[in-house]
C-alpha positions as CSV (number, residue, x, y, z in Angstrom):
1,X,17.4,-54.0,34.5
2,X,15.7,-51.9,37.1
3,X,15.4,-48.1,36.0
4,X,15.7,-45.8,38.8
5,X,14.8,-42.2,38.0
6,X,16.7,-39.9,41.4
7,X,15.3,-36.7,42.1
8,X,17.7,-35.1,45.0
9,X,16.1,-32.0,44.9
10,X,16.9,-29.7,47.9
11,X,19.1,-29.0,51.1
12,X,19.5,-32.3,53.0
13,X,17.7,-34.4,50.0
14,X,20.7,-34.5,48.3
15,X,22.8,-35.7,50.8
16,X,20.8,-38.7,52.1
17,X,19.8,-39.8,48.5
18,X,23.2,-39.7,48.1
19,X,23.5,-42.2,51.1
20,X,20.4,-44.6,49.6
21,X,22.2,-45.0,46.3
22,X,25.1,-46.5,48.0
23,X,23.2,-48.7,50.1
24,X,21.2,-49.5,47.0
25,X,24.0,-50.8,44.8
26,X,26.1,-52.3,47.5
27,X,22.3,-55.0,47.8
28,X,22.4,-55.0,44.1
29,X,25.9,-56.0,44.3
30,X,25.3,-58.7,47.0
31,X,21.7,-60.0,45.6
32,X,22.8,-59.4,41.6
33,X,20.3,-57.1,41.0
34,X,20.7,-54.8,38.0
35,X,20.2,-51.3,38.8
36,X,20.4,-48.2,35.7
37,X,20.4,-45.2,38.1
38,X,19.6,-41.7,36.1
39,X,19.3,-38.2,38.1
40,X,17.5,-35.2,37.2
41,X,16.9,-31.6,39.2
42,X,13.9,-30.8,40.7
43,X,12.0,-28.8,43.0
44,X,14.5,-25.6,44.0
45,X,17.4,-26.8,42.2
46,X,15.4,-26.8,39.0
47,X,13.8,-23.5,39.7
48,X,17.2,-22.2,39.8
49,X,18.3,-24.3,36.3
50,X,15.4,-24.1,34.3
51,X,12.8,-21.3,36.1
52,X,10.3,-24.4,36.8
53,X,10.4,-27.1,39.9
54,X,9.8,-29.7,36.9
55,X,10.7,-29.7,33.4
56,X,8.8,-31.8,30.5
57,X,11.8,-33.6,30.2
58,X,11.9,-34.6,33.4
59,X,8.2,-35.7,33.6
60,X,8.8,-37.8,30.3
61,X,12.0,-39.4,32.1
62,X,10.0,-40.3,35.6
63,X,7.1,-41.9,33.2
64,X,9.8,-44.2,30.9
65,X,11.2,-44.8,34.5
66,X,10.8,-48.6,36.6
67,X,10.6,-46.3,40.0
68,X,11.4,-42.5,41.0
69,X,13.4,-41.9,44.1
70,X,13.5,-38.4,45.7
71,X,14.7,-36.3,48.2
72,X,13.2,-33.6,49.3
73,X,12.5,-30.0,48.2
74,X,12.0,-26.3,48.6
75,X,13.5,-23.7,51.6
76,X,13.5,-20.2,52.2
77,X,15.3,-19.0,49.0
78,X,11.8,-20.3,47.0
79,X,8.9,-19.7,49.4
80,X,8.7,-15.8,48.1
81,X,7.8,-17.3,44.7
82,X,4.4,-17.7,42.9
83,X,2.4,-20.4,44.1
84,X,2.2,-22.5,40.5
85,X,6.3,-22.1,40.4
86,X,7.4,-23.2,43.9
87,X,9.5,-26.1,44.5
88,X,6.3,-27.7,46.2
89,X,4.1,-27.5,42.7
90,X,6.8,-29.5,41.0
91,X,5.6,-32.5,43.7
92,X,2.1,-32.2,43.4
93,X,2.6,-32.3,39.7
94,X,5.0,-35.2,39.3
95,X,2.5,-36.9,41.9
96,X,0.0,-36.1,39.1
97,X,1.5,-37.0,35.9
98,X,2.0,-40.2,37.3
99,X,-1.2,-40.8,39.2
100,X,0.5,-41.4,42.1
101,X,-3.1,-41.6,43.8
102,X,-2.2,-43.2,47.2
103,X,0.8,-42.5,49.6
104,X,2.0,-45.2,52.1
105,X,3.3,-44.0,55.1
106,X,5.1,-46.5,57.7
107,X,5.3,-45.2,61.7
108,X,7.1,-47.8,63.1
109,X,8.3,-47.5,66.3
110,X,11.8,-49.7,66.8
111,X,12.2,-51.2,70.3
112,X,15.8,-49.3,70.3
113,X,14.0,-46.2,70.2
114,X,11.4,-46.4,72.2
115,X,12.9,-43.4,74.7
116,X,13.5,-41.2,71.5
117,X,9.6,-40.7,71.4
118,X,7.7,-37.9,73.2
119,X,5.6,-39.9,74.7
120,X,6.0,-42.7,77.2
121,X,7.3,-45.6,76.3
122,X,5.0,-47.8,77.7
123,X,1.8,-46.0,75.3
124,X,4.1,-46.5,72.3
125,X,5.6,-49.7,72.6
126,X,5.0,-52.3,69.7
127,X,3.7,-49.2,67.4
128,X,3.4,-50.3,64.0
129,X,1.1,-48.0,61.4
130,X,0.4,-47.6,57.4
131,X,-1.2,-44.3,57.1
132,X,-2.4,-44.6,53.5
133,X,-3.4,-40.9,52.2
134,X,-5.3,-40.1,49.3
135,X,-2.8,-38.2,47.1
136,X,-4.4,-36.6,43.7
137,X,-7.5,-35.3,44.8
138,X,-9.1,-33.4,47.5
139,X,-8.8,-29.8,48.7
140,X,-5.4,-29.7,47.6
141,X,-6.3,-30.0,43.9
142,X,-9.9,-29.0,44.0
143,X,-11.1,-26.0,41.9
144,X,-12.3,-23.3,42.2
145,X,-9.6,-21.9,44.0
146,X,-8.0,-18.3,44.7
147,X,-7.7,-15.0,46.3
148,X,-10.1,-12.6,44.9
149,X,-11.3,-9.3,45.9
150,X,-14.8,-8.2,47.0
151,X,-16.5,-5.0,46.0
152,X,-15.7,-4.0,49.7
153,X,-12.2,-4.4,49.2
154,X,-11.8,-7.3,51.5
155,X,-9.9,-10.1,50.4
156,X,-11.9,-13.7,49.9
157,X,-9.7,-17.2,50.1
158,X,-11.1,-20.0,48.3
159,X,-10.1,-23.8,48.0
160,X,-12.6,-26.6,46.9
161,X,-12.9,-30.3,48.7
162,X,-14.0,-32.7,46.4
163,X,-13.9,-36.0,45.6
164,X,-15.5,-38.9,43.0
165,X,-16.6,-42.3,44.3
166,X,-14.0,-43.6,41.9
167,X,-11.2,-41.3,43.7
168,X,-12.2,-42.8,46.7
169,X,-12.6,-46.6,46.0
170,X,-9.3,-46.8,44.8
171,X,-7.4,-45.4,47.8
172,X,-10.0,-47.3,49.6
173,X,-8.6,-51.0,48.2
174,X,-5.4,-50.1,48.5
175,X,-6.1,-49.4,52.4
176,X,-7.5,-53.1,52.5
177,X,-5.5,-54.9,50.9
178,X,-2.4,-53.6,52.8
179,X,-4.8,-54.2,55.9
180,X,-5.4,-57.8,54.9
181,X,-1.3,-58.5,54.7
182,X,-1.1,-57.1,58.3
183,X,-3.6,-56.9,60.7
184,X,-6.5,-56.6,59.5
185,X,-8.1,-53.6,60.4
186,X,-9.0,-50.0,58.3
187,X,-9.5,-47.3,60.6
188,X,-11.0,-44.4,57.9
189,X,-10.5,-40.4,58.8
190,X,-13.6,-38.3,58.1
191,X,-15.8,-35.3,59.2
192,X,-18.5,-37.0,58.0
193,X,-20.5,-35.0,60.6
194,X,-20.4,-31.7,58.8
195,X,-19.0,-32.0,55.4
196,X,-21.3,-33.3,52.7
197,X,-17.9,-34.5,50.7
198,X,-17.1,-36.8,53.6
199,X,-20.4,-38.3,54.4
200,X,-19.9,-39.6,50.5
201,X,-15.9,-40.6,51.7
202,X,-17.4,-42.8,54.6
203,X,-20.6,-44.5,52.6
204,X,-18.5,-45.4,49.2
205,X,-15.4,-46.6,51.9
206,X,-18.2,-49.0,53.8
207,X,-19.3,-50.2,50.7
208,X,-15.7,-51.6,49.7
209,X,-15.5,-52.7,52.8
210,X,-18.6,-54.7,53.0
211,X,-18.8,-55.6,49.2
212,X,-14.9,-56.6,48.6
213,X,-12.9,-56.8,51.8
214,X,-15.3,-58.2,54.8
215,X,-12.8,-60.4,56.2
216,X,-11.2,-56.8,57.3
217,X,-12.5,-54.9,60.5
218,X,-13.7,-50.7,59.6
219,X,-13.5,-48.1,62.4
220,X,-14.7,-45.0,61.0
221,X,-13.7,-41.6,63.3
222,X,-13.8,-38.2,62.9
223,X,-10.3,-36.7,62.1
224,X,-10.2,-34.6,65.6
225,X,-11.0,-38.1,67.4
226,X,-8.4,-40.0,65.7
227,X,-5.8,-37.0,66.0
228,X,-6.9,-37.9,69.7
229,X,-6.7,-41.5,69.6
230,X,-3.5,-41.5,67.7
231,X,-2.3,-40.0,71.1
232,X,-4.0,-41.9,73.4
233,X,-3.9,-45.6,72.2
234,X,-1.7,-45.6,69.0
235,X,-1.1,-49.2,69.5
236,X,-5.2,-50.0,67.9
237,X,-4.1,-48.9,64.9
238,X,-3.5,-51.0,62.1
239,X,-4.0,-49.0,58.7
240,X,-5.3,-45.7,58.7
241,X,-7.0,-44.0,55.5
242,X,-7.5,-40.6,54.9
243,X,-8.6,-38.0,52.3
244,X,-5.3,-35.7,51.2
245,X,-5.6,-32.6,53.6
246,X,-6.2,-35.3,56.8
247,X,-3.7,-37.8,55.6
248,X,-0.9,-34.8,55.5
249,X,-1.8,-34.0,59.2
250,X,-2.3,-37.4,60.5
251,X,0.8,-38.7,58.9
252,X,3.0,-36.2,60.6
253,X,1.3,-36.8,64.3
254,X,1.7,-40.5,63.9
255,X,5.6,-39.7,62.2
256,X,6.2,-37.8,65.6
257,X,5.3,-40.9,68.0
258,X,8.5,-42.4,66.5
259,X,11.1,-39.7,67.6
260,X,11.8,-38.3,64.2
261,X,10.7,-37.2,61.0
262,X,14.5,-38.8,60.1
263,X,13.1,-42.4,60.3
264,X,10.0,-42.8,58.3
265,X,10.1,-43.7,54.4
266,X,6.7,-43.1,52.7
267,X,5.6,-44.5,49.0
268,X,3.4,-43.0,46.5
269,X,1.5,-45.6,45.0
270,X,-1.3,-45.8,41.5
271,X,-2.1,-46.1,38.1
272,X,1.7,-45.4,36.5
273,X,5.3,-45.5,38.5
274,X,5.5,-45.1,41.7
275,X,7.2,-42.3,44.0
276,X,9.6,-43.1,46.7
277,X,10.9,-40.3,49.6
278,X,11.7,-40.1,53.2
279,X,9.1,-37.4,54.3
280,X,10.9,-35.0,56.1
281,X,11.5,-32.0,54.6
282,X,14.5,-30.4,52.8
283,X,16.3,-28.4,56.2
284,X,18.5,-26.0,54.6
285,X,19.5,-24.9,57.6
286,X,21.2,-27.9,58.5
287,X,22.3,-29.2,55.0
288,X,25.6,-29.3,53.6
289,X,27.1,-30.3,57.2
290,X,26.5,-34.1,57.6
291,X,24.7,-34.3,60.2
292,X,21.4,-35.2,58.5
293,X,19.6,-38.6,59.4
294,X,19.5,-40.8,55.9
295,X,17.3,-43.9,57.5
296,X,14.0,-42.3,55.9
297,X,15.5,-42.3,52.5
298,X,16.9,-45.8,52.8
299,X,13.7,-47.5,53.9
300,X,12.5,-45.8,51.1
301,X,14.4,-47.7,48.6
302,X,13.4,-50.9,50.9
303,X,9.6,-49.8,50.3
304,X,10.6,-49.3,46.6
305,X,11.8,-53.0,46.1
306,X,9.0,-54.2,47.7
307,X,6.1,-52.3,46.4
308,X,7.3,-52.2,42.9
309,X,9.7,-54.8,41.9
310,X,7.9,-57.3,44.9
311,X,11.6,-58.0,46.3
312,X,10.0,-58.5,49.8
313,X,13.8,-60.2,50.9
314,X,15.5,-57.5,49.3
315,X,13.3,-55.0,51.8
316,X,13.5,-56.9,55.0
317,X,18.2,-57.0,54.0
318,X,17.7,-53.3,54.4
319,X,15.3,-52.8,57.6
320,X,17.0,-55.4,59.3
321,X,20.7,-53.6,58.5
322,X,19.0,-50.5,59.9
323,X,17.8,-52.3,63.3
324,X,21.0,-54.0,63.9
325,X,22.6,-50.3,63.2
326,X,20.1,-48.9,66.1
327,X,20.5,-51.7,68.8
328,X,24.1,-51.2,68.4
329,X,24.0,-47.7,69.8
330,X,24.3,-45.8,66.5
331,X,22.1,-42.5,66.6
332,X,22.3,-39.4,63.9
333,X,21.6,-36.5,65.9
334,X,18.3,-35.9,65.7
335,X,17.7,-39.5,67.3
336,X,20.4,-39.0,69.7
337,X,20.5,-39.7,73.8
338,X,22.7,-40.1,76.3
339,X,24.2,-43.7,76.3
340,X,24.7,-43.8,72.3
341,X,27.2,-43.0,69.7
342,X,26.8,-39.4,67.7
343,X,27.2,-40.5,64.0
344,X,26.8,-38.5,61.1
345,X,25.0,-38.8,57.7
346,X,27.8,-40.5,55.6
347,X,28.9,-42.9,58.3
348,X,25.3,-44.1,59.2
349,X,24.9,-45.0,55.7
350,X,28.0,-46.7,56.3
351,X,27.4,-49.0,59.0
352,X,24.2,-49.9,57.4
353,X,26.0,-51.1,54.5
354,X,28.2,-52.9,56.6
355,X,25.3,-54.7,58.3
356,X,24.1,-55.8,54.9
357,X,27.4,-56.8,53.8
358,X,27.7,-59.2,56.6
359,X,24.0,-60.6,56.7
């Protein structure tokens, strides 16, 4: 029995994790795997409960758990809230508590949507990329940190980057050993050139390199080169690595050469269970109306079964219901053109069903 801890949290998450746990147990159905679905509040929803984004309880529960699923979280109702109670603190802590160290995000450009990028189709054709982001640590955890007030009365911001060389081996082997399943190459994200912290990044991730991996190529550029590159020849890239703040911002510029946020999945990978969520954001301003694109959320079920429970067939039923869904003309509308058919939340998850069903 597989124990699946689901987290809807906010606006549109709700609706499209909704979607995922029917896809999920129609394959469990077909393939006789034993799901145990629980779900929880989080993020806004739990502000609203409990006065937190994430209760004890619910940490305890995503730790006894196989996997934790989740939508997305936060919206304008929460972002006049203190920092260490808003819906996005109950992430970085569940992240935490679980040592979730290293995300995995997929841009995959599918032939059928080649026109839905922004940028020719001839620059992103065959784009296939595994941002892997360290998760944990970094300026988005570092201390000290604050706003504090000078004896002039100005204001003074402070966040700290820092990392260990253990914090960055680890993210660092994960990079290369999804590298040596695919193409083999590690491209690493620094600014080595003018931050102490990342001259330490790109020496400890040469040594893994060298020492463990050397059957697997390392580019090493600085993060406005690659945010350039990522532009300019997408198609070199194999796996990119990246410290937290990096990783956020390349993850997002490489999500974008596909045509939508709608369509990438991402996994959160380390030491305890792992987190699983499409990584758009909640869109309150379009929830509640169908309309939302669920493919993000239901490749990341697909990533679950095959990063956690190794159910690689299990994966490819899914992404290959999905593509046969998108070469038949099927579009949600934020992938929508001209030439296709306008379906909405609910029905998409239906016709990928239906595609696994049949396969």
């Amino acid at each position: 029995m597989l124990k699946i801890l689901i987290l809807p949290g906010d606006g549109i998450g709700v609706e499209v994790t909704n979607v995922s746990l029917y896809v999920l147990k129609a394959l469990g159905e077909k393939l006789n795997i034993k799901f145990e679905f629980e779900s929880a509040l989080f993020g806004g929803s739990s502000i609203d409960a409990y006065g937190v984004p994430v209760t004890v309880e619910v940490l305890k529960k995503a730790k006894s758990s196989d996997a934790v699923l989740l939508g997305a979280v936060g919206g304008p109702k929460w972002d006049n809230l203190d920092y260490e109670i808003r819906p996005e603190k109950g992430l970085l802590t569940l992240r935490k508590e679980l040592e979730a160290f290293a995300n995995l995000r997929p841009a995959v450009v599918y032939p059928s949507l080649q026109s839905a990028s922004t940028l020719k189709s001839e620059i992103v054709e065959g784009v296939d990329i595994m941002v892997v982001r360290e998760l944990t640590g970094g300026i988005y955890f570092g201390t000290p940190r604050g706003i504090t007030k000078l004896s002039n009365g100005e204001e003074r911001g402070v966040n700290t980057l820092s990392y260990t060389t253990t914090e960055i081996e680890r993210v660092s082997r994960v990079a290369f050993q999804i590298a040596r399943k695919r193409r083999k190459k590690v491209t690493s994200v620094d600014k080595a050139n003018v931050l102490d912290v990342m001259e330490l990044w790109r020496r400890t991730v040469t040594r893994i390199g060298k020492e463990e991996f050397p059957d697997v190529e390392l580019e090493h550029l600085y993060v406005d080169n690659a945010a350039m590159q990522l532009i300019r020849r997408p198609r070199s890239f194999d796996v990119i690595l990246a410290d937290n703040m990096f990783g956020d911002i390349l993850s997002d510029e490489a999500a974008q050469l596909t045509g939508s946020l709608g369509m990438l999945p991402s996994a959160s990978l380390g030491n305890g269970r792992a987190i699983y969520e499409p990584i758009h954001g909640s869109a309150p301003d379009i929830a509640g109306q169908d309309i939302a694109n669920p493919i993000a959320s239901i490749l990341s079920s697909a990533m679950m079964l095959k990063y956690s429970f190794n159910m690689d067939n299990a994966a490819d039923e899914i992404d290959k219901a999905v593509r046969k869904v998108l070469e038949k003309g099927y579009r949600t509308g934020d992938i929508y053109e001209k030439g296709t058919t306008k379906v909405g939340c609910q029905e998409m998850g239906r016709l990928i069903l239906e595609e696994i069903r049949k396969q």
